[in-house]
N, C-alpha and C positions, 0 to 999 in steps of 0.2 A: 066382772067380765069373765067369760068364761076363758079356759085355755083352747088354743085352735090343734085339731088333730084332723090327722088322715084317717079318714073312714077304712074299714078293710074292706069292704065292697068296692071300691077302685080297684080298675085292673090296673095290674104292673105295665101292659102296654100302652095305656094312655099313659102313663107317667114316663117313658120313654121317648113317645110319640111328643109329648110334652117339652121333653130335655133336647130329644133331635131338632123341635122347631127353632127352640131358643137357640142352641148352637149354628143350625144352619142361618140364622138371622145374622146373629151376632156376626159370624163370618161376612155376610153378603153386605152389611155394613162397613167391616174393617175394609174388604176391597175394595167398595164405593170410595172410600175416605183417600186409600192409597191410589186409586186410579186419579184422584182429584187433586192431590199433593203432585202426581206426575203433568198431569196438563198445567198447572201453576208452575213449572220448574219448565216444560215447555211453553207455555205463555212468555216467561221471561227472557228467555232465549228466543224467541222470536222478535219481542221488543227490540233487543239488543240490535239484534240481525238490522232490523227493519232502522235502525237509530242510526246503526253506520253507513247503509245503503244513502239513508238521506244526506247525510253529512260526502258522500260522494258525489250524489248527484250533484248537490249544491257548487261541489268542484269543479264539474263537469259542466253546467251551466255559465261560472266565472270563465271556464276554457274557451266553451262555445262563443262566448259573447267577445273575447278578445281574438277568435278565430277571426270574427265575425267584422270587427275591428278594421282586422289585420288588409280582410281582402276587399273591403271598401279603400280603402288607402292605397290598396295596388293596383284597383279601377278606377280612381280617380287619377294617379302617378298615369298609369296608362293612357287615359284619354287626356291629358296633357299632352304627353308625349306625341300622341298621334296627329294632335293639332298642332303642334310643333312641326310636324313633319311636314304636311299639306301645302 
């Protein structure tokens, strides 16, 4: 097998041209990569967000529902009372 060489009829600026594409690649990947590490760190934190918000509401539903409880029992106490009254 032969050895592999660079011709000298290559110009030096396709081998530049060359070297800029592969760096400018190489970059526009590393940022791809890094923007995509960053929406994963905010995916997370949104989960999170979105896990306590539930864990609220869920409170907040227990609340309502003994609210809710609360002022059936003061309109029935009531309309006792008013029959009482009569």
């Amino acid at each position: 097998m032969e050895n592999w060489h660079l011709n000298k009829s290559v110009p030096v600026t396709l081998l530049l041209l060359v070297g800029t594409t592969f760096f400018s690649a190489t970059q526009s990947i590393t940022a791809v990569e890094l923007r995509t590490l960053e929406n994963e760190r905010d995916i997370m934190k949104s989960d999170a967000k979105v896990a306590a918000l539930e864990v609220n509401v869920q409170g907040q539903q227990v609340s309502l529902a003994r609210i809710d409880e609360n002022i059936r029992y003061i309109k029935e106490t009531l309309d006792v009372l008013s029959k009482q009254q009569e």
